[in-house]
C-alpha positions as CSV (number, residue, x, y, z in Angstrom):
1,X,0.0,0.0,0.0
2,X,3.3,2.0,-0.3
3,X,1.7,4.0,-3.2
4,X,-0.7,5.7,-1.5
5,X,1.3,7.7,0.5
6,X,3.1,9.2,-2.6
7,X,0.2,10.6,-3.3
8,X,-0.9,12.7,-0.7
9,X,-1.0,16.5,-1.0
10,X,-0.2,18.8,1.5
11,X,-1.4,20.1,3.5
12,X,-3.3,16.4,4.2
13,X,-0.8,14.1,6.0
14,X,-3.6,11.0,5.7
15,X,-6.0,9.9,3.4
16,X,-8.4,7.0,3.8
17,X,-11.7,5.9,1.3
18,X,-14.0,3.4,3.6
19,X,-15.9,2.6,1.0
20,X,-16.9,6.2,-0.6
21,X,-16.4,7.8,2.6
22,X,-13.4,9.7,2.9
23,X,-11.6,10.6,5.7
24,X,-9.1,13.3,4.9
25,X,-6.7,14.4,8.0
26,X,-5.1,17.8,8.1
27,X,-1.4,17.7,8.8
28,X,-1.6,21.6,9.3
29,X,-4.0,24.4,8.8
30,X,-3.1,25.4,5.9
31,X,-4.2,29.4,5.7
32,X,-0.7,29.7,8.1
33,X,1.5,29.2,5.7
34,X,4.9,30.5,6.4
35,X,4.0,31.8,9.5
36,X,6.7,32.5,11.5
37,X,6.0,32.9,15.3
38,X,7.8,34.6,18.5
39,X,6.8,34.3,22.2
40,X,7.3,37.2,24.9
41,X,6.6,36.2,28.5
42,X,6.5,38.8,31.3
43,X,9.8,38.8,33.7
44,X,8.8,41.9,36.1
45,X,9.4,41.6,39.4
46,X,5.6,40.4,40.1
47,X,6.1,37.1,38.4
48,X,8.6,36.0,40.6
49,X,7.0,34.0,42.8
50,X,5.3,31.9,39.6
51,X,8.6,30.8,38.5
52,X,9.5,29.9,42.4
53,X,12.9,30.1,44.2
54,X,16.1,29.3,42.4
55,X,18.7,27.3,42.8
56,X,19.3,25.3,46.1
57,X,16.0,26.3,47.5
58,X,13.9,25.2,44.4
59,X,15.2,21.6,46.1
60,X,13.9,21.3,49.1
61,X,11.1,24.1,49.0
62,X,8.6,21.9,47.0
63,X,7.6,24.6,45.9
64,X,6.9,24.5,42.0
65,X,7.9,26.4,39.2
66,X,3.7,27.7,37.6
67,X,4.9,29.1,34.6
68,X,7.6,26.6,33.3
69,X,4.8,23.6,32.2
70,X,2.7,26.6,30.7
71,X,6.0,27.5,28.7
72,X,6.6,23.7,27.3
73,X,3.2,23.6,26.2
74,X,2.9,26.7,24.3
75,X,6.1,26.4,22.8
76,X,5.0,22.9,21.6
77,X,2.0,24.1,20.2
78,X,3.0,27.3,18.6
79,X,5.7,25.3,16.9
80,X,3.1,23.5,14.8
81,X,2.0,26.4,13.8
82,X,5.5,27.9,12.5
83,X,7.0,27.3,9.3
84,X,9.9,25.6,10.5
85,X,8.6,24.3,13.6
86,X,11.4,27.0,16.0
87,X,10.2,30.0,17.8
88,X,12.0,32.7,19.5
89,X,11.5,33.3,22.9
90,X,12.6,35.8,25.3
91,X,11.3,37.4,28.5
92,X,10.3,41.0,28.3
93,X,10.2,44.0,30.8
94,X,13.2,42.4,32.7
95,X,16.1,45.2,34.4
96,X,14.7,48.8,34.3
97,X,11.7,47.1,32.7
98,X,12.0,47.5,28.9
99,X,14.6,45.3,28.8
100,X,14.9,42.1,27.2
101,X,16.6,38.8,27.8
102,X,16.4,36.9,24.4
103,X,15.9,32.7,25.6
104,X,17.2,31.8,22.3
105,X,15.5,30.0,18.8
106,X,14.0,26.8,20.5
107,X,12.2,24.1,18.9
108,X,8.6,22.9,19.4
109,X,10.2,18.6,19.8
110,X,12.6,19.9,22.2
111,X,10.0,21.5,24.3
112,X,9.8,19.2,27.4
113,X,13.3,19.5,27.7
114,X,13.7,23.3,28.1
115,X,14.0,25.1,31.5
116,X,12.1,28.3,32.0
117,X,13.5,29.8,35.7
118,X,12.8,33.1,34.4
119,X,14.9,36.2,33.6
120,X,18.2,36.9,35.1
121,X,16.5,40.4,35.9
122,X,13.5,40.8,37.0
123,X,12.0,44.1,36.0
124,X,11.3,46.6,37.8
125,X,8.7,48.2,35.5
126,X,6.5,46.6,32.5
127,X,7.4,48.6,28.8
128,X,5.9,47.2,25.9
129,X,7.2,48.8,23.3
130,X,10.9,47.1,22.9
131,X,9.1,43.7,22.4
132,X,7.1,45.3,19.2
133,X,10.3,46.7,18.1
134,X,12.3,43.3,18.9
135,X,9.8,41.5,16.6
136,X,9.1,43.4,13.8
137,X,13.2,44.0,13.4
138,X,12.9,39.8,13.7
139,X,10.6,39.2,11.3
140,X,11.8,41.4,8.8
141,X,14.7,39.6,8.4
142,X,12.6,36.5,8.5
143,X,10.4,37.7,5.6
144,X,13.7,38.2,3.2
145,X,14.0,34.3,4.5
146,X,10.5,33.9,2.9
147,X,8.1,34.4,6.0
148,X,5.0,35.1,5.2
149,X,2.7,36.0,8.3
150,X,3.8,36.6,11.4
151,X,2.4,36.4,15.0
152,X,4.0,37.8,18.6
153,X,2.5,35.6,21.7
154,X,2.9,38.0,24.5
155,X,2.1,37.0,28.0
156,X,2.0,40.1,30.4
157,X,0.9,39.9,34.7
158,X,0.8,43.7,35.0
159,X,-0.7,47.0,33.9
160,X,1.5,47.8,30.5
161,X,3.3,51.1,31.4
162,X,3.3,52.7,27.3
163,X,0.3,51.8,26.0
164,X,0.3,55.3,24.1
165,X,3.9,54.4,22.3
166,X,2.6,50.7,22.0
167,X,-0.8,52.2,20.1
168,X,1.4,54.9,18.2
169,X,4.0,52.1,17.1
170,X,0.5,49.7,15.9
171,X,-0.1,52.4,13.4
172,X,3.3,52.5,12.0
173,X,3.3,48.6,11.6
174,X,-0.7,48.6,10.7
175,X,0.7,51.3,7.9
176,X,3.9,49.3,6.7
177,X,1.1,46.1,6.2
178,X,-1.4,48.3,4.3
179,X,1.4,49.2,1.7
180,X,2.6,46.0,1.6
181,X,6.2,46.8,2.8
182,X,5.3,44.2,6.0
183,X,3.4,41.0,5.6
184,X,0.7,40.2,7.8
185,X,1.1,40.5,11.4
186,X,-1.0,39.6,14.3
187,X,-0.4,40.2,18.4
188,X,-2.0,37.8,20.7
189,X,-1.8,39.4,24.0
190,X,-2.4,37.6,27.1
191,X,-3.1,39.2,30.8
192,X,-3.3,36.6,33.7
193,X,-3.9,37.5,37.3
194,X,-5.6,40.2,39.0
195,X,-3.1,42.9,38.5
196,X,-4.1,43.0,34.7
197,X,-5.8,46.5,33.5
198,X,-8.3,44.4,31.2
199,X,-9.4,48.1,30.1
200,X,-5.8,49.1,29.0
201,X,-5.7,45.9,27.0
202,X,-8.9,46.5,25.3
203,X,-8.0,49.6,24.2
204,X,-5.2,48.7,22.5
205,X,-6.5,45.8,21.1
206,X,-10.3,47.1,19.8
207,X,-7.8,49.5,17.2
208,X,-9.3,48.6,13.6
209,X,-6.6,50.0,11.0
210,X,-7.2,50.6,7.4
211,X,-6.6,47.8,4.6
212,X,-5.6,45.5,7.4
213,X,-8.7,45.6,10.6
214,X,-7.4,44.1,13.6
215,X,-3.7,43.9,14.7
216,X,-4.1,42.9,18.2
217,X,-6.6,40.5,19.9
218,X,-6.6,39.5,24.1
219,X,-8.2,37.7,26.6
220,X,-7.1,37.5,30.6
221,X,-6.4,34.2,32.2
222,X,-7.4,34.2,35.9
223,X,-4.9,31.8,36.7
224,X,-1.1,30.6,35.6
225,X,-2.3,27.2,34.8
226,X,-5.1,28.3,32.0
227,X,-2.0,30.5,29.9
228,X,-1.3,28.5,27.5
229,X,-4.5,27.2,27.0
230,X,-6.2,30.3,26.7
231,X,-3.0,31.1,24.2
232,X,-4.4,28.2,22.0
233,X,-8.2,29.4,21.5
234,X,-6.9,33.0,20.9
235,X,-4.3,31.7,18.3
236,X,-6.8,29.5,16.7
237,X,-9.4,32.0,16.4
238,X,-6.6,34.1,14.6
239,X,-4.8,32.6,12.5
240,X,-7.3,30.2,11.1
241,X,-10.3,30.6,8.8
242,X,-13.1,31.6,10.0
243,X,-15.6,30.7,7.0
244,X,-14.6,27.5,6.4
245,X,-13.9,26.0,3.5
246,X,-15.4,23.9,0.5
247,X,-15.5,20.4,-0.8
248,X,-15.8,19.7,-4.4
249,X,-15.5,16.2,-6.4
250,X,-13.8,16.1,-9.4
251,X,-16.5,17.6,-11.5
252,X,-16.7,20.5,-9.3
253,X,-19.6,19.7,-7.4
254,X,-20.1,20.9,-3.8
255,X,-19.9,17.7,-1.4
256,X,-19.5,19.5,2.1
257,X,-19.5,23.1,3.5
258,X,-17.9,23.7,6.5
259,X,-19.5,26.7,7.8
260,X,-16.9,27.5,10.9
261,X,-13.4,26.3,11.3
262,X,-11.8,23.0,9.9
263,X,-12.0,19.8,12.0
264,X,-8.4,18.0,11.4
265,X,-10.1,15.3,10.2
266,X,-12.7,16.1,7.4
267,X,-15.4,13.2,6.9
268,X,-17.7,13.0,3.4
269,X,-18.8,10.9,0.8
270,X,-17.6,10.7,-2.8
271,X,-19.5,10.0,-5.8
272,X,-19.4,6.8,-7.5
273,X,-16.3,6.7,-9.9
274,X,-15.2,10.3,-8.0
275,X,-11.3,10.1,-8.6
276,X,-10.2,13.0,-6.8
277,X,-11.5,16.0,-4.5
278,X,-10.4,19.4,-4.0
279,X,-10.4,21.7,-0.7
280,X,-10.7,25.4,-1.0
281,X,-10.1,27.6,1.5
282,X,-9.5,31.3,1.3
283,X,-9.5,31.4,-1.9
284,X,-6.8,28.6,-2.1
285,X,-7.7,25.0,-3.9
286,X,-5.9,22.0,-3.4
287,X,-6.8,18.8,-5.1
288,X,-5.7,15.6,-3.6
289,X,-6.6,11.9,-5.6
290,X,-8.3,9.2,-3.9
291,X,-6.7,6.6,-3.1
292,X,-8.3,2.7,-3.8
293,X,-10.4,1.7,-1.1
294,X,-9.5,0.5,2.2
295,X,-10.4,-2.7,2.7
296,X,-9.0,-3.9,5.4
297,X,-11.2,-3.7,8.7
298,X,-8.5,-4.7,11.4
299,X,-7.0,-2.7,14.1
300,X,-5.1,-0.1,12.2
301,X,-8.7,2.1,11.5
302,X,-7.9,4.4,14.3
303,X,-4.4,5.6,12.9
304,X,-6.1,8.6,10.8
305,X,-6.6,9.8,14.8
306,X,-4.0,13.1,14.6
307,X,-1.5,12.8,17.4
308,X,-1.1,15.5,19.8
309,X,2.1,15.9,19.0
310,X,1.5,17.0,16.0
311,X,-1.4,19.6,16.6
312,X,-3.5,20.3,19.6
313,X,-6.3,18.4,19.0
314,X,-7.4,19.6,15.5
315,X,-8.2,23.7,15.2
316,X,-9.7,25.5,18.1
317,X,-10.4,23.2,20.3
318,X,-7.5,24.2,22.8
319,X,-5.4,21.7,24.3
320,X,-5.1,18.7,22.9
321,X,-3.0,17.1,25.1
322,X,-5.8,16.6,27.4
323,X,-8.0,14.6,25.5
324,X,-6.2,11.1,24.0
């Protein structure tokens, strides 16, 4: 059955035909295409007690490190979104508190590994703007390297400082999209805790620019442990479509609308004789054949099921890694 799987088009990683029903699973959404991704995560002084003591006192204290697990699994998820699967990550409003400290290009299979004790230096003040500047300055070199969306994760526990120079520096970057001099570019921004000034954020964040609509979009986690889940939905909602897409047989037929986002794994029928289908979405078609029919019933049915590893559980549903 070798065959088959020479014939599978991205961005489908499986294809299966039960008998005129196809199952067709998504290896990646494909409306992020080149996306390249970077995540910012708070490292004022107020976080300090989520990451927990250091050193010999992380030993014995017991006491656990909050935002290291939330770390590994956004970095493992926002790797399947990027186009080659490494993000950068540094924490932000460290020192004086518009400082960085750059954690380096790490990789989405690597993620468990990483440590995240936080910054050197925590800050002693939250500043927003270097992080815009740090990323746009990133991803234009990563557009010359063929990058063609971009999206900044940033995690913030505090009221933001400049959220005039942060809305003044949107424009400029709203204005270098519109003329096309910048590709696409979207800010997730994330509050968590109580010291969050949800108002702040929703005023930077509501902005509607010309030729482009929304840069920014939020949402506030009341605790640590619902981050990166909370970073999922908002990512999801973002980056992905959110009218659907079409199914047409070979003959250009409509078999299936979906109406809202893509489930990873797409389920219809085929007509008799039906040798191929196509999927367009956002104005993008791509046509993938069908392969002969499955016709073997055993055990190996379930292994269209999309592994967490390689998405969190299809698009939008959040975390994956809960549900097996």
């Amino acid at each position: 059955m070798a065959h088959k799987h020479e014939m599978i088009v991205k961005p489908f990683s499986d294809v299966h035909n039960k008998g005129g029903t196809i199952l067709a699973t998504l290896l990646h959404d494909p409306t992020v295409e080149g996306l390249d991704v970077a995540l910012y995560m708070d490292g004022s002084a107020s976080m300090e007690d989520e990451y927990g003591p250091r050193g010999i006192l992380a030993k014995i204290g017991g006491v656990r490190n909050q935002v290291e697990p939330q770390m590994r699994w956004m970095l493992e998820y926002l790797a399947t979104k990027d186009k080659d699967g490494v993000l950068r990550v540094a924490y932000w409003a460290t020192g004086d508190g518009s400082q960085l400290e750059i954690v380096g290009d790490l990789t989405g299979k690597d993620a468990q590994e990483y440590k995240f004790p936080g910054p050197q230096f925590y800050g002693k003040g939250t500043v927003m703007l270097p992080v815009l500047r740090d990323y746009i300055a990133y991803f234009k070199q990563q557009a010359e390297k063929g990058a063609r969306r971009g999206l900044a994760v940033i995690i913030t526990d505090s009221q933001v400082y400049d959220a005039s120079d942060v809305k003044a520096y949107s424009q400029q970057v709203a204005k270098e999209i519109s003329s096309g001099r910048l590709p696409r570019i979207n800010f997730v921004l994330v509050g968590v805790g109580d010291q969050v000034d949800e108002e702040q954020m929703e005023s930077i964040c509501h902005e509607e620019y010309p030729g482009v609509g929304h840069l920014w979009c939020h949402r506030v986690a009341e605790r640590m442990e619902e981050m990166a889940e909370l970073v999922a939905v908002l990512v999801d909602e973002t980056m992905t479509v959110a009218n659907g897409g079409t199914i047409y047989d070979d003959k250009g037929n409509v078999l299936k609308r979906y109406e809202s986002r893509l489930p990873a794994v797409l389920e219809f029928q085929v007509p008799p004789g039906c040798t191929s289908f196509t999927l367009e979405i956002a104005g993008q078609k791509f046509t993938q054949p069908i392969p002969d029919e499955d016709h073997h019933d055993d055990d190996d049915d379930d292994d269209h099921a999309p592994q967490p590893s390689q998405y969190s559980g299809g698009y939008g549903q959040g975390g994956g890694h809960h549900h097996h």
